[in-house]
py3Dmol code that shows the C-alpha trace and the ligand (Angstrom):
import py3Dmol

protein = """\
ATOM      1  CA  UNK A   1       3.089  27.551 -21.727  1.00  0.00           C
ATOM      2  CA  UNK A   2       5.055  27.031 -18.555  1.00  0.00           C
ATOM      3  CA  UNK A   3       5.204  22.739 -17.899  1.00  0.00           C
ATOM      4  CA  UNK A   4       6.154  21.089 -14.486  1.00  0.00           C
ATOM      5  CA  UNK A   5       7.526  17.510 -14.917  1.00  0.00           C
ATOM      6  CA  UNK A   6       6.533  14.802 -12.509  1.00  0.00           C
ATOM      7  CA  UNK A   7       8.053  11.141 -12.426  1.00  0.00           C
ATOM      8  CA  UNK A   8       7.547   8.391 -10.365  1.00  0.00           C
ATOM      9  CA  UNK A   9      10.668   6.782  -9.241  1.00  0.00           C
ATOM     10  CA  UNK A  10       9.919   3.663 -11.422  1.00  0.00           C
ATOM     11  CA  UNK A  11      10.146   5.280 -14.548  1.00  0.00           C
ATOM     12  CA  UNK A  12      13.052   4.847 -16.929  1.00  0.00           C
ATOM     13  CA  UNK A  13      16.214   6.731 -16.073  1.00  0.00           C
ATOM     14  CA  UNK A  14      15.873   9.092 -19.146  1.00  0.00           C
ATOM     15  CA  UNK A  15      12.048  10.310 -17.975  1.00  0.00           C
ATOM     16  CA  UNK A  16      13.587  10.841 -14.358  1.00  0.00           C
ATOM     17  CA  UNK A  17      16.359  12.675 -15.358  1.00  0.00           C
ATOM     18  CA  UNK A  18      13.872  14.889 -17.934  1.00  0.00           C
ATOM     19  CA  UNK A  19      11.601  15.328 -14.435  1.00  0.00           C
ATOM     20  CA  UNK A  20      11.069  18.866 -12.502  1.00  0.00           C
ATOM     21  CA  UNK A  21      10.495  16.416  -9.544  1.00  0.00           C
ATOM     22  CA  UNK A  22      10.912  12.395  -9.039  1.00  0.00           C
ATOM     23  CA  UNK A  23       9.200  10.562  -6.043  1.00  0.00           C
ATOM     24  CA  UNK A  24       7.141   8.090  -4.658  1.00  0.00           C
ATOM     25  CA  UNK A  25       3.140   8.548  -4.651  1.00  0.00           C
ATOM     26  CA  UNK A  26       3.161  10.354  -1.613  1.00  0.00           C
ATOM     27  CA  UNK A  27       5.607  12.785  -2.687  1.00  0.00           C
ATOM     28  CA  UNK A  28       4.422  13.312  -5.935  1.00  0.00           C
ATOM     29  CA  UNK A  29       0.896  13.811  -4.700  1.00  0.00           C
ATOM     30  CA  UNK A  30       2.242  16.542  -2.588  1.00  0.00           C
ATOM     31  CA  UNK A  31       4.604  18.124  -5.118  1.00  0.00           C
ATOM     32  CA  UNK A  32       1.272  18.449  -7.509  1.00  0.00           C
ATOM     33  CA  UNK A  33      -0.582  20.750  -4.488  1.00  0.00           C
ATOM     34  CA  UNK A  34       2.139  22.885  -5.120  1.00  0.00           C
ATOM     35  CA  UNK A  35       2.486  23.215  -8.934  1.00  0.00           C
ATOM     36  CA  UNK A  36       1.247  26.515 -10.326  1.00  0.00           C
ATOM     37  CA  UNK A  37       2.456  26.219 -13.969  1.00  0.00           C
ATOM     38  CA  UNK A  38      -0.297  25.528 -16.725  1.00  0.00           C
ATOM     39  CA  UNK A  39       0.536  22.239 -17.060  1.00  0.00           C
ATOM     40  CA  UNK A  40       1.709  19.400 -16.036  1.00  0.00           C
ATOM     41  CA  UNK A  41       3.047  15.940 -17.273  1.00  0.00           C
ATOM     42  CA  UNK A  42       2.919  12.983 -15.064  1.00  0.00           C
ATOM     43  CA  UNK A  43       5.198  10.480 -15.940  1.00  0.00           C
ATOM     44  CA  UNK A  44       4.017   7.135 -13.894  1.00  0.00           C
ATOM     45  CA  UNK A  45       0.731   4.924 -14.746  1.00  0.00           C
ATOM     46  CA  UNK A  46      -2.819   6.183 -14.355  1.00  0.00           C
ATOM     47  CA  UNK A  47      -4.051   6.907 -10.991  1.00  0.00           C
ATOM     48  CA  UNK A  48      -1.112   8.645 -10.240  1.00  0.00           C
ATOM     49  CA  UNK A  49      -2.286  11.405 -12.750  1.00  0.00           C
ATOM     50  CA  UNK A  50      -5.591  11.017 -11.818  1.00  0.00           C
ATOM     51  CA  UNK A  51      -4.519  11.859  -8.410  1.00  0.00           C
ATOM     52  CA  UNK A  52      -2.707  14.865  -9.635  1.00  0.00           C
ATOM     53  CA  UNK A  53      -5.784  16.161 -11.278  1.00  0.00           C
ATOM     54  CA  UNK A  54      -7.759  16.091  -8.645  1.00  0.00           C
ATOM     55  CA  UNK A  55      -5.107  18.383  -6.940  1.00  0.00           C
ATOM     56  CA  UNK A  56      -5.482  20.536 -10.197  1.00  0.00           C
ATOM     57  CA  UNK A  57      -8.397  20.623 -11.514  1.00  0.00           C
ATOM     58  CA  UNK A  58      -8.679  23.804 -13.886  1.00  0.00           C
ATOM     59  CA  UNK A  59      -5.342  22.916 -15.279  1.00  0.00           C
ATOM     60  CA  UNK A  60      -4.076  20.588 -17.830  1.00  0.00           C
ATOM     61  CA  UNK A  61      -2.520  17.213 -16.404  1.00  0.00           C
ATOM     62  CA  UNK A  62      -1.321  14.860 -19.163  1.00  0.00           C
ATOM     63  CA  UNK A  63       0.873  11.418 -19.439  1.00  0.00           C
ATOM     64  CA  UNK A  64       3.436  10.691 -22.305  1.00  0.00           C
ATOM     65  CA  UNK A  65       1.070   7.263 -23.148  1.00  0.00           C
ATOM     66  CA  UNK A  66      -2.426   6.866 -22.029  1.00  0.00           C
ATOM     67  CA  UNK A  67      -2.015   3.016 -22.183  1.00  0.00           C
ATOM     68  CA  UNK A  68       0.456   3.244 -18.627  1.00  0.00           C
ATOM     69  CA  UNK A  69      -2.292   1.641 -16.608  1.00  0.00           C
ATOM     70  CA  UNK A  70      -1.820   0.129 -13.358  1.00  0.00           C
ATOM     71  CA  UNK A  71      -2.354  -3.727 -13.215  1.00  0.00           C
ATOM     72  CA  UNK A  72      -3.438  -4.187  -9.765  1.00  0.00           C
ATOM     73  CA  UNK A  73      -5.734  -0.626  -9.565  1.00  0.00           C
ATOM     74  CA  UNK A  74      -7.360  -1.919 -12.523  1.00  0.00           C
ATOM     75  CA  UNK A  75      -8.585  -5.291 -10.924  1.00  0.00           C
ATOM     76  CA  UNK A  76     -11.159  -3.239  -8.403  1.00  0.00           C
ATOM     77  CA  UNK A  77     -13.808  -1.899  -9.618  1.00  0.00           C
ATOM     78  CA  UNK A  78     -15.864   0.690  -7.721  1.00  0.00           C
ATOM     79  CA  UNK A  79     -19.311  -1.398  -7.823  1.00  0.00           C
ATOM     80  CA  UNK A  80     -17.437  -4.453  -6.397  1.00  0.00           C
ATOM     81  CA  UNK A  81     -16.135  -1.845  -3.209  1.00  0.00           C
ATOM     82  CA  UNK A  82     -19.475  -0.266  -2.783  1.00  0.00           C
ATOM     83  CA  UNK A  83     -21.340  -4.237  -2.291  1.00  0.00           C
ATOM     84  CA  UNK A  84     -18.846  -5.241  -0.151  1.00  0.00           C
ATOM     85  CA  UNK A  85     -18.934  -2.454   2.396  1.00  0.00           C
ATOM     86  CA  UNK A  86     -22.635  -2.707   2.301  1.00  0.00           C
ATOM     87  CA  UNK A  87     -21.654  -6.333   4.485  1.00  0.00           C
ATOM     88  CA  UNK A  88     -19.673  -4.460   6.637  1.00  0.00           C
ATOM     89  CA  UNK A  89     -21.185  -1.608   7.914  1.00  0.00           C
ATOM     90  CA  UNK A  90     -18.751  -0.580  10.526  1.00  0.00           C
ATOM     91  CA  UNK A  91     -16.114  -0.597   8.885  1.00  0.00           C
ATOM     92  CA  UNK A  92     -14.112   2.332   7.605  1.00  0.00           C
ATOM     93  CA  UNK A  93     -12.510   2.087   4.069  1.00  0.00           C
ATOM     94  CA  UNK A  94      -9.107   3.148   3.121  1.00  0.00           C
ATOM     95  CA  UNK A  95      -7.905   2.846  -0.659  1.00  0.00           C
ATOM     96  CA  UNK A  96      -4.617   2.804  -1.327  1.00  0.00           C
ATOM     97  CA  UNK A  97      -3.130   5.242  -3.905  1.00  0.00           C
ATOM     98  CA  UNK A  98      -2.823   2.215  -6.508  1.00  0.00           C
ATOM     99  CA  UNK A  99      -6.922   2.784  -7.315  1.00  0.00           C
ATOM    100  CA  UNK A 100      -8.899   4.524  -9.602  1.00  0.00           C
ATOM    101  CA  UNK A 101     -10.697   7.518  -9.094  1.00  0.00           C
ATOM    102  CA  UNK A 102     -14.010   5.951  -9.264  1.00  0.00           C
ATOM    103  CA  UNK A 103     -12.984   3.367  -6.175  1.00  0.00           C
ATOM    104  CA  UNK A 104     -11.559   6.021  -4.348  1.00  0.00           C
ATOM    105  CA  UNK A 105     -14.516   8.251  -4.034  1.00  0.00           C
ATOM    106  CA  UNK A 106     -16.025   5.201  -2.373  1.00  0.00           C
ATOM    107  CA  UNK A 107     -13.084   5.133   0.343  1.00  0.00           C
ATOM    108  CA  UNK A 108     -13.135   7.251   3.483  1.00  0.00           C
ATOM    109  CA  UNK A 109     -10.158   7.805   2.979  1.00  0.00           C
ATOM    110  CA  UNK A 110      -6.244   7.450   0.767  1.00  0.00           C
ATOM    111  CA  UNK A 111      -2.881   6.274   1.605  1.00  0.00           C
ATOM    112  CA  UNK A 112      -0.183   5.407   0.085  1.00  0.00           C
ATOM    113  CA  UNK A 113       2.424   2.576   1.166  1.00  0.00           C
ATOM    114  CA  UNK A 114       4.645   5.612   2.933  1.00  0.00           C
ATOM    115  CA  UNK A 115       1.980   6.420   5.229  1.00  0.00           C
ATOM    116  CA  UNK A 116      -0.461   3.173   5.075  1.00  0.00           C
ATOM    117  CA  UNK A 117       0.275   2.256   9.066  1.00  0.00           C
ATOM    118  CA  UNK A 118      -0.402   5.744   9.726  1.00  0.00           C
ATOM    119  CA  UNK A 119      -3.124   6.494   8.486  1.00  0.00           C
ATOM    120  CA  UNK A 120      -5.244   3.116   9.310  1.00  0.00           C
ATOM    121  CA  UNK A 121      -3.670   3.736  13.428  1.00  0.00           C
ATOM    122  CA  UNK A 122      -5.209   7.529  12.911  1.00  0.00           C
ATOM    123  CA  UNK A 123      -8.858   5.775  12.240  1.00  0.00           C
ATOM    124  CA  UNK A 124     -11.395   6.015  14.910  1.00  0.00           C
ATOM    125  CA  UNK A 125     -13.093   2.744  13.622  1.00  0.00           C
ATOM    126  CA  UNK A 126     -11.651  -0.462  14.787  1.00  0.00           C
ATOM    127  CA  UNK A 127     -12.514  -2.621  11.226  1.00  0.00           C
ATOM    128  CA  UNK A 128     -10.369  -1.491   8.409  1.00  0.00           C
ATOM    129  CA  UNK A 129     -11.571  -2.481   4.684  1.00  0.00           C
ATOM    130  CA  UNK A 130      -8.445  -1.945   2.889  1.00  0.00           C
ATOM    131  CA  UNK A 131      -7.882  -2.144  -0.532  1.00  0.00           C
ATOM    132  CA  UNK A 132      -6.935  -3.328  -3.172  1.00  0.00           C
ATOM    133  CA  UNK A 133      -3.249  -4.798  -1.981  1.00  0.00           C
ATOM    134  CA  UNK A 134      -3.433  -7.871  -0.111  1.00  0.00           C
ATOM    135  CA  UNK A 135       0.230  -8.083   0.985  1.00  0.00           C
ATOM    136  CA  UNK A 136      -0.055  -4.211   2.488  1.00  0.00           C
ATOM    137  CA  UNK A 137      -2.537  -4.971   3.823  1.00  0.00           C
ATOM    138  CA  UNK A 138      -1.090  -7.803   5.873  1.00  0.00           C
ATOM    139  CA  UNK A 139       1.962  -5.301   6.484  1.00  0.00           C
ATOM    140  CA  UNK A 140      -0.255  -3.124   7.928  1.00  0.00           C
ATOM    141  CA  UNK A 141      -2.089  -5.391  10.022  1.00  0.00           C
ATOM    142  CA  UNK A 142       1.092  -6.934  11.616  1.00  0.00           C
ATOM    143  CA  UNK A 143       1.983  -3.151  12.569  1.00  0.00           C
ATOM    144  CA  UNK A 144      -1.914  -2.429  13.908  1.00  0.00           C
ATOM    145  CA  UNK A 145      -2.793  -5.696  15.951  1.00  0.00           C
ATOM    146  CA  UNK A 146      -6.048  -3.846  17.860  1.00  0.00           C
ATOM    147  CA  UNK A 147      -7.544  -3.519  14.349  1.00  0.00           C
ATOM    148  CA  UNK A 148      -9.090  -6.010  12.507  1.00  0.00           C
ATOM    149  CA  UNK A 149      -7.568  -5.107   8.436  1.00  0.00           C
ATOM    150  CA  UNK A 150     -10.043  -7.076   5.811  1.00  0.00           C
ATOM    151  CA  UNK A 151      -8.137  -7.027   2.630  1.00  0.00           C
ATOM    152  CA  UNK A 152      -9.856  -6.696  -0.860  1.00  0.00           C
ATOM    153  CA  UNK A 153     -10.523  -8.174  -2.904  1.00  0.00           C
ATOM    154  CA  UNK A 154      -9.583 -11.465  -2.655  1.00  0.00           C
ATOM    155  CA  UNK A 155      -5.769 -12.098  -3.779  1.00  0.00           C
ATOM    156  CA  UNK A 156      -5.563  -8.188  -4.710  1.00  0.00           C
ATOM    157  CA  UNK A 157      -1.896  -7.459  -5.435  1.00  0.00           C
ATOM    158  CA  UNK A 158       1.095  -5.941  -7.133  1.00  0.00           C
ATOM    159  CA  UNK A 159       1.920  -8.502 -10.170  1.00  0.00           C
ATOM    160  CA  UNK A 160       5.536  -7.459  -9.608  1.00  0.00           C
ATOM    161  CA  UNK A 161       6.032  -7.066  -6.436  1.00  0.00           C
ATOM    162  CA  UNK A 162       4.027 -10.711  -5.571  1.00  0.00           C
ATOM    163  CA  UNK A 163       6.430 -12.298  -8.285  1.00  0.00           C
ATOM    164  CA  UNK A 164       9.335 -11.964  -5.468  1.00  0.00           C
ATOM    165  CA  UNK A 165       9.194 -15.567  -3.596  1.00  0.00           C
ATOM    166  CA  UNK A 166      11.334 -16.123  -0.489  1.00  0.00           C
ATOM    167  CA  UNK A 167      13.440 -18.307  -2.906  1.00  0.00           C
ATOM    168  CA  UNK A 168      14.553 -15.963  -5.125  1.00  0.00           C
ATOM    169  CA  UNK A 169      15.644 -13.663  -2.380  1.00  0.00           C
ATOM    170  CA  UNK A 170      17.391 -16.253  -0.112  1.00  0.00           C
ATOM    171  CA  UNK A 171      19.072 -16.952  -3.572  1.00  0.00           C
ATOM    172  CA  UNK A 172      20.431 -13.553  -4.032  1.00  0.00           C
ATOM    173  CA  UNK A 173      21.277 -13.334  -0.496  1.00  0.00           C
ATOM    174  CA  UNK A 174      23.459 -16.316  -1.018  1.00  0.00           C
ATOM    175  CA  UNK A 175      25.548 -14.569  -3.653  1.00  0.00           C
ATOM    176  CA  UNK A 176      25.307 -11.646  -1.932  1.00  0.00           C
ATOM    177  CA  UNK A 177      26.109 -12.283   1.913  1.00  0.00           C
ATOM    178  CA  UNK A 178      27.380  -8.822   2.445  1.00  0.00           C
ATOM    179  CA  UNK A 179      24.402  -6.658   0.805  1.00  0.00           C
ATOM    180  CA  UNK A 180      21.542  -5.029   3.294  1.00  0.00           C
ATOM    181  CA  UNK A 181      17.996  -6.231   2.472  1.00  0.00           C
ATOM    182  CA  UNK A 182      15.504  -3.858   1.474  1.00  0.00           C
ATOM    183  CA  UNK A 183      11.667  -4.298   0.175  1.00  0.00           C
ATOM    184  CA  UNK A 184       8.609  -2.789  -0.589  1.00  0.00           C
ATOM    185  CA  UNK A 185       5.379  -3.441   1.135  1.00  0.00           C
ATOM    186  CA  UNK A 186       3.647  -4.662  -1.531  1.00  0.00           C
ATOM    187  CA  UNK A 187       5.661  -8.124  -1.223  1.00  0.00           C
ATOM    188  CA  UNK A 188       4.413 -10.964  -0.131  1.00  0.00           C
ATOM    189  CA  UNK A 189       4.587 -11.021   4.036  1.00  0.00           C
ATOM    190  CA  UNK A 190       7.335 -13.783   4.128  1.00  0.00           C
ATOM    191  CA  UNK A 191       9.441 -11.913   1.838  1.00  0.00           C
ATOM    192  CA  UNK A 192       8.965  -8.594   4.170  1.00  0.00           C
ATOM    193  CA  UNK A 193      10.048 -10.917   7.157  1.00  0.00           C
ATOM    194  CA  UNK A 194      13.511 -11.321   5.395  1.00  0.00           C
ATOM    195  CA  UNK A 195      14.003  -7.665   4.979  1.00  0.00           C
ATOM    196  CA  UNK A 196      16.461  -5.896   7.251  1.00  0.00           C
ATOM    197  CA  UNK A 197      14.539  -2.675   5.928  1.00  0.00           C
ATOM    198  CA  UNK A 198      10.243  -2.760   4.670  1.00  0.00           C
ATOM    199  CA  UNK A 199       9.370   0.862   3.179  1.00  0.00           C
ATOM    200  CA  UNK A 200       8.074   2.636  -0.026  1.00  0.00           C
ATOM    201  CA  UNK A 201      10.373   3.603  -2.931  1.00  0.00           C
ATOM    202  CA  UNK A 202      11.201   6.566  -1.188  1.00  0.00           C
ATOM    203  CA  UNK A 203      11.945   5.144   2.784  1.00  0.00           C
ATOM    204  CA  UNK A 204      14.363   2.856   0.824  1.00  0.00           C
ATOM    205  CA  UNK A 205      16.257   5.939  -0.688  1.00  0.00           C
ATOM    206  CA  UNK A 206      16.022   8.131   2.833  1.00  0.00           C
ATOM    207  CA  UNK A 207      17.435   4.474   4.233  1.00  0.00           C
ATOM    208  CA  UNK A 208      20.294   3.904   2.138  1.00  0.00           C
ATOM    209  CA  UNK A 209      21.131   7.399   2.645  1.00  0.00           C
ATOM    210  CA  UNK A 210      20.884   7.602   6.187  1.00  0.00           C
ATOM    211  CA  UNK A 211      22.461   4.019   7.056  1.00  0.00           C
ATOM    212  CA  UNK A 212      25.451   4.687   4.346  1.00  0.00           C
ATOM    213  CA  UNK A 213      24.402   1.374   3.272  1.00  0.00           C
ATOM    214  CA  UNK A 214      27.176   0.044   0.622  1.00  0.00           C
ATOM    215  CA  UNK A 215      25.285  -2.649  -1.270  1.00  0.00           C
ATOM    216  CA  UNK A 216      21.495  -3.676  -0.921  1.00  0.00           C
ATOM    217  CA  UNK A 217      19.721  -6.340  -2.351  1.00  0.00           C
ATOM    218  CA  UNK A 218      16.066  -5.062  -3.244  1.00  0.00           C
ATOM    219  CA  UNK A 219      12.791  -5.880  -3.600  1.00  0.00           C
ATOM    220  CA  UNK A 220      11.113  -3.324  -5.465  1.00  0.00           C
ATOM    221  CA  UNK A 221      10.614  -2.408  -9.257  1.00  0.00           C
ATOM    222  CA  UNK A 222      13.824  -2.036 -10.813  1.00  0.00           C
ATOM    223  CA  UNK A 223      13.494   1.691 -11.561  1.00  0.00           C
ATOM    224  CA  UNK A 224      14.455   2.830  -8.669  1.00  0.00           C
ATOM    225  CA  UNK A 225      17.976   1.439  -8.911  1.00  0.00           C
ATOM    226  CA  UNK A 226      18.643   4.864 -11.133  1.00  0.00           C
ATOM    227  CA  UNK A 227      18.161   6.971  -8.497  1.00  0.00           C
ATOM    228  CA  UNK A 228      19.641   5.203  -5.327  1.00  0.00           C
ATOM    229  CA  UNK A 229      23.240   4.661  -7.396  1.00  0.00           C
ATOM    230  CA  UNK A 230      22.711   7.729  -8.600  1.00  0.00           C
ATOM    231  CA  UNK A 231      21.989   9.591  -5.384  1.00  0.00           C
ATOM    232  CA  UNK A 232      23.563   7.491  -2.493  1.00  0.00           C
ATOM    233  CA  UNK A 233      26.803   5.249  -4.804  1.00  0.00           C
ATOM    234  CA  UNK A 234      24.960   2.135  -2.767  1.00  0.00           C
ATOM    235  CA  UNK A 235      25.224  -0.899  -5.262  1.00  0.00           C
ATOM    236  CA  UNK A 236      21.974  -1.955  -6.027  1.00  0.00           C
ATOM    237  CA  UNK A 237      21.098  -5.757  -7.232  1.00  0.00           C
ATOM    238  CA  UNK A 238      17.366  -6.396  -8.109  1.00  0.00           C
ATOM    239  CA  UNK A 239      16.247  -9.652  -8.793  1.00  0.00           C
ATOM    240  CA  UNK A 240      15.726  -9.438 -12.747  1.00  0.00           C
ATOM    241  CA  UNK A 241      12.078 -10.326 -13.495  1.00  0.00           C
ATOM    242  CA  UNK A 242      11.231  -7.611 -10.991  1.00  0.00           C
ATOM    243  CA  UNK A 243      10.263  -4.572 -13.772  1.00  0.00           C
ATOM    244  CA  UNK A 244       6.826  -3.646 -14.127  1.00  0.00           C
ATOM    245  CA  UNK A 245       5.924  -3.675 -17.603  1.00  0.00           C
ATOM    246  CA  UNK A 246       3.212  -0.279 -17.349  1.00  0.00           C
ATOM    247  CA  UNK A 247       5.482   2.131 -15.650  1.00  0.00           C
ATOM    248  CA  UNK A 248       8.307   0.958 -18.789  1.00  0.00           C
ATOM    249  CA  UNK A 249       5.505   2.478 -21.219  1.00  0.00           C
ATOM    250  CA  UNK A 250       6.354   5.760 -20.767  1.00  0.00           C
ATOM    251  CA  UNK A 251       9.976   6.915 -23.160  1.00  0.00           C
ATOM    252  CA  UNK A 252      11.913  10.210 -22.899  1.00  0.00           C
ATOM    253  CA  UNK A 253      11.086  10.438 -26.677  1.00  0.00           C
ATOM    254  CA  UNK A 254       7.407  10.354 -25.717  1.00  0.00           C
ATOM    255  CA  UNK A 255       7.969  12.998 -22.748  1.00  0.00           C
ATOM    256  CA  UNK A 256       9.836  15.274 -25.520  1.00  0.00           C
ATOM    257  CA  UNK A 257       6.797  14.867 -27.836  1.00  0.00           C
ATOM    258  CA  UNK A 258       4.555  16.160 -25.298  1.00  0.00           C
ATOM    259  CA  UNK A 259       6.430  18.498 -24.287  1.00  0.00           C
ATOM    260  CA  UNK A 260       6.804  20.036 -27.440  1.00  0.00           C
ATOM    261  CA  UNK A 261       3.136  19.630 -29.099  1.00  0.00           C
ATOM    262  CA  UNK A 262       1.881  23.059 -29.156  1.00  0.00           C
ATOM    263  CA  UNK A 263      -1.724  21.136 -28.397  1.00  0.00           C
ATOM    264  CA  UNK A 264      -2.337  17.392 -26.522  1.00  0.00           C
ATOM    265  CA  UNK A 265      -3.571  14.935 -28.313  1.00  0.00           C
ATOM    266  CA  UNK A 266      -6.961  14.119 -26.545  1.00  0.00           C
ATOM    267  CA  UNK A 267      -6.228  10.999 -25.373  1.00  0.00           C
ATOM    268  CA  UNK A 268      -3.285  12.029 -23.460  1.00  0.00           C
ATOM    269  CA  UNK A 269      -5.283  14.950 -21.795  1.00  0.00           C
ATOM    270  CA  UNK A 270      -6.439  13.620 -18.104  1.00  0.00           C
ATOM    271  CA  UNK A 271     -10.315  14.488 -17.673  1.00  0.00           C
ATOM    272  CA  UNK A 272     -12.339  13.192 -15.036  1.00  0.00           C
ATOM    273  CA  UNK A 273     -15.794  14.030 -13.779  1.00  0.00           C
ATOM    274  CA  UNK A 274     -15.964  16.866 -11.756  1.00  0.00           C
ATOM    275  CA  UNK A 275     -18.280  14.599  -8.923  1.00  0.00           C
ATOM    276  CA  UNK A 276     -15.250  12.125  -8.626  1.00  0.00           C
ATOM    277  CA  UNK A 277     -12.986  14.960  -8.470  1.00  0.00           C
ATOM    278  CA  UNK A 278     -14.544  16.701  -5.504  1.00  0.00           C
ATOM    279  CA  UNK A 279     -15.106  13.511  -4.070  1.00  0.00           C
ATOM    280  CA  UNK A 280     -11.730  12.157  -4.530  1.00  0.00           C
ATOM    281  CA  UNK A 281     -10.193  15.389  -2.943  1.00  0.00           C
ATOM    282  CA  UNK A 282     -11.922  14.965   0.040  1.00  0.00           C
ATOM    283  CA  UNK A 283     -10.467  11.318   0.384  1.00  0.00           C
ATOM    284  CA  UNK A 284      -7.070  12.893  -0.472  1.00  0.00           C
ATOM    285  CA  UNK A 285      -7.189  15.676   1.670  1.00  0.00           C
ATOM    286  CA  UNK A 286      -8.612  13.497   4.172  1.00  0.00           C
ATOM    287  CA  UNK A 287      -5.350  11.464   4.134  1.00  0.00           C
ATOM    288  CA  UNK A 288      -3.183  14.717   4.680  1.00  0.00           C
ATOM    289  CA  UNK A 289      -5.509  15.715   7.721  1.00  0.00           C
ATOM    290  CA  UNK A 290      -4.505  12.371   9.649  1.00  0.00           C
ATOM    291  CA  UNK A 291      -1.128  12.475   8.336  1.00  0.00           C
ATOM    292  CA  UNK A 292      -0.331  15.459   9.109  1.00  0.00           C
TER     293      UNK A 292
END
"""
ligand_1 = """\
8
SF4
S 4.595 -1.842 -9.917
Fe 2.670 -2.912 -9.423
S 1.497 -1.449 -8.230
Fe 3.107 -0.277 -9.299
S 2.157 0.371 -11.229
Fe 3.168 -1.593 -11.644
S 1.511 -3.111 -11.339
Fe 0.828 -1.219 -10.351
"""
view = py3Dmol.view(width=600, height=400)
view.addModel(protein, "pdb")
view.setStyle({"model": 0}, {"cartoon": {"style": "trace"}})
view.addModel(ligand_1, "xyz")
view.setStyle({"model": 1}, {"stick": {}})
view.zoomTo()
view.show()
């Protein structure tokens, strides 16, 4: 049975380096519209594989653990998004990739942090529901002004990205006066306003690549270090508390495992209803439409 890889760039150096393809959400999601082998193991937390099933239905998408489960994502519930856009009628919703299935076949629409300003500018609608990240949300209303972004829910974030505090970084810029500043969206809005550089996992790889950057201090999950030293030689410092414990579930031992099992254990299998599938492609391929 022919197998296609897929990592996020948070996962553990040995799962990258085992990966046909490593990338952020936006990336991956457009690797997996790609992929014609039988199956395919996505190495990341849950609604990235979701996502990739939706992209592939009629073939088999499974993770190394089934327990790699997005903290934030998992906060939102779909019934919760469906009340609260009853109270705002005009409003268009836009889920960001970190959701489950079931809340993003209530969305009009998916993004992910590479494209978020994109795709909320591309709207016709003026009032933006955006969820479930609070602190992209507030990065993407500081780069729309003529929309009005409502984040939810209320105090909807990224454990590990909202653990960074302007402290800590001012801290590491102190013993680090000569490294470049990068972060990811998902921290707080006084952290991004430090940053010499805001972008997904990705924009900070294309960055320090393009900018021959030497020596970065960043604010993202500590995975990606791997693959910037690895890929660019730019020294890398992460503040140390900044690893998310989900995306470390996933092991090269557990990769090999499924890779070798001649038959997936059920719970590793990804199966989702074939309603939220068609409706979640639509939101998906809605976000490539605008995007494009
Ligand atoms: S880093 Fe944050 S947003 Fe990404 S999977 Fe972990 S908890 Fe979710």
């Amino acid at each position: 049975m022919e197998t296609f890889v897929l990592a996020h760039n948070y996962q553990r150096p040995d799962v990258q380096l085992m990966a046909d393809t490593v990338g952020d959400s936006l990336e991956l999601a457009l690797e997996a519209r790609e992929i014609d082998a039988d199956r395919i193991v996505m190495c990341g937390v849950d609604f990235m594989a979701e996502v990739v099933k939706t992209l592939n239905p009629d073939r088999e998408v499974v993770v190394p653990d089934h327990r790699a489960a997005c903290g934030m994502a998992m906060r939102l519930r779909a019934k919760e998004l469906r009340e609260f856009r009853r109270e705002h009628p005009d409003a268009a919703v836009v889920a960001y990739v970190n959701t489950s299935a079931e809340v993003k076949a209530e969305a009009d629409v998916m993004c992910t942090s590479a494209n978020a300003v994109e795709v909320v500018s591309s709207l016709p609608e003026d009032k933006i529901i955006f969820v479930p990240d609070g602190n992209l949300a507030a990065w993407v209303q500081k780069h729309v002004p003529d929309k009005e972004v409502i984040p939810f829910p209320e105090h909807g974030c990224c454990p590990t990205h909202h653990s960074l505090s302007p402290s800590d970084l001012r801290e590491l810029c102190s013993q680090h006066p000569d490294a470049t500043v990068v972060v990811h969206p998902e921290c707080p809005p006084e952290v991004c306003a430090m940053a010499d550089f805001v972008g997904s996992t990705s924009q900070i790889l294309q960055y320090c690549e393009k900018k021959d950057v030497s020596k970065i201090v960043m604010g993202t999950e500590e995975g990606l270090a791997f693959r910037i030293r690895r890929e660019t030689g730019t020294e890398v410092i992460v503040p140390g508390h900044m690893v998310c414990p989900d995306m470390k579930i996933n092991t090269g031992e557990k990769v090999e495992r499924v890779l070798e099992a001649r038959h997936t254990p059920e719970p590793l299998r990804v199966e989702l209803d074939p309603d939220i599938i068609s409706q979640v492609e639509e939101v998906v391929e809605e976000m490539f439409r605008l995007t494009r």
